[in-house]
C-alpha positions in Angstrom: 97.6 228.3 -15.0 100.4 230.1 -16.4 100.3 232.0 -20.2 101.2 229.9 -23.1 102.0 232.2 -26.0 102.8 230.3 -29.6 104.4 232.4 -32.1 104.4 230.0 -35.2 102.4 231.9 -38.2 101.0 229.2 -40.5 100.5 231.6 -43.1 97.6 230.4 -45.2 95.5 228.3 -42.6 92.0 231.0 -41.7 92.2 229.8 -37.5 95.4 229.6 -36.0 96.0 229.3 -32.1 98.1 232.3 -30.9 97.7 231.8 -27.0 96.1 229.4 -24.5 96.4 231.4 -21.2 94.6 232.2 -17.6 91.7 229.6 -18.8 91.7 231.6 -22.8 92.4 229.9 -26.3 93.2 232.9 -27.9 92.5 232.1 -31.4 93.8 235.0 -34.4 93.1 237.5 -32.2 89.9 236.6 -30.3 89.6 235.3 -27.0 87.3 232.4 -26.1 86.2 230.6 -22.4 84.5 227.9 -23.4 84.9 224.2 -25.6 85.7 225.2 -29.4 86.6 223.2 -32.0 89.4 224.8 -34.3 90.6 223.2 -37.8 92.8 225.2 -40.4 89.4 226.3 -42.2 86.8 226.1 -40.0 85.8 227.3 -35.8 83.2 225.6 -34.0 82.5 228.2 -31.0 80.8 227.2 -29.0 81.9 223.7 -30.1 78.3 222.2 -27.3 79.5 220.7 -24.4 79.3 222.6 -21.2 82.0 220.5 -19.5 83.5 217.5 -19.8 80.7 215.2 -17.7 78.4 216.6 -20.3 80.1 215.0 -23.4 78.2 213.2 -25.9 78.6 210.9 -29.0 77.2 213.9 -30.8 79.4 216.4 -30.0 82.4 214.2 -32.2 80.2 213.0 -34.8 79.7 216.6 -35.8 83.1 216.6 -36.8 82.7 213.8 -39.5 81.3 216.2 -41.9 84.9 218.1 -42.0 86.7 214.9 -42.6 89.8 215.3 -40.2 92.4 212.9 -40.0 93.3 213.5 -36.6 91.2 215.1 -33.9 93.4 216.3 -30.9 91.0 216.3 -28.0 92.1 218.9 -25.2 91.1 217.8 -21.9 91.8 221.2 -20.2 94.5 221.8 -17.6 94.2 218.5 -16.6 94.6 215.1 -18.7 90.9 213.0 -18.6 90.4 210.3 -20.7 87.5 209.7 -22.9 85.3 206.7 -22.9 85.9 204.4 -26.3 81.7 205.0 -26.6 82.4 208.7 -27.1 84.4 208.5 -29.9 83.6 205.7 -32.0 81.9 207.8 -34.6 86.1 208.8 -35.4 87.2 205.8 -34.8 85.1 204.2 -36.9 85.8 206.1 -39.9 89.5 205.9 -39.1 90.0 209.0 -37.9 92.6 209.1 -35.4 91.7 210.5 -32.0 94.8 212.0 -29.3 93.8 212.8 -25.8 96.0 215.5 -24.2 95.7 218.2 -22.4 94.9 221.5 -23.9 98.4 223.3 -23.8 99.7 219.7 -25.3 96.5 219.7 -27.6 97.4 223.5 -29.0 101.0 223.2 -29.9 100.1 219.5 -31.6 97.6 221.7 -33.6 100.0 224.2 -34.7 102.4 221.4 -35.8 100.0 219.5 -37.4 98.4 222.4 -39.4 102.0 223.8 -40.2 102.5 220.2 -41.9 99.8 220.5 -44.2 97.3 217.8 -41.8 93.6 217.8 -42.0 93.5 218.2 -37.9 90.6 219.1 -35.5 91.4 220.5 -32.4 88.3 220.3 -29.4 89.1 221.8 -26.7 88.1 222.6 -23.5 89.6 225.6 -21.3 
């Protein structure tokens, strides 16, 4: 995978994603290889899933607590789709749920946070 450098600042927001390159999130200025969760206020690393077979109902309904009203799900360099089962926890409290890959996933974050939106991002490299 090629480097994917954003150079938005969102001023206020704690966790902003900078870069998502060779397999990285690079998130302020720390570098992670593994699923994280990142919302203006708040970082989940490691977010609990190993890899995507290894998803569980758990690993979303973790993220009711921070009340999101969108969680951008990055699927990694590749788009997968999650099963409806995975995700009803969200669903259920009408939190919106967008599958993408994680490139598409980081710059939805950025625009998302930049407008002021409760957004999760969980994503896998």
């Amino acid at each position: 995978m090629g480097s994917m450098e954003f150079s938005k600042d969102n001023g206020n927001a704690a966790f902003q994603i900078k870069a998502y390159q060779n397999g990285n999130l690079i998130v302020n200025n720390k570098s992670y290889d593994f699923p994280i969760v990142v919302m203006p206020e708040h970082l989940i690393a490691p977010w609990g899933p190993t890899s995507f077979e290894a998803l569980k109902a758990e690993h979303f309904e973790i993220l009711l607590s921070y009340k999101p009203q969108v969680v951008l799900f990055g699927s990694g360099e590749r788009l997968r789709f999650l099963s409806p089962k995975l995700i009803a926890s969200l669903t259920d409290h009408q939190i919106g749920v967008e599958v993408m890959s994680t490139s598409a996933a980081a710059r939805t974050y950025i625009v998302l946070m930049a407008e002021g939106r409760q957004v999760a991002a969980a994503l896998f490299v």
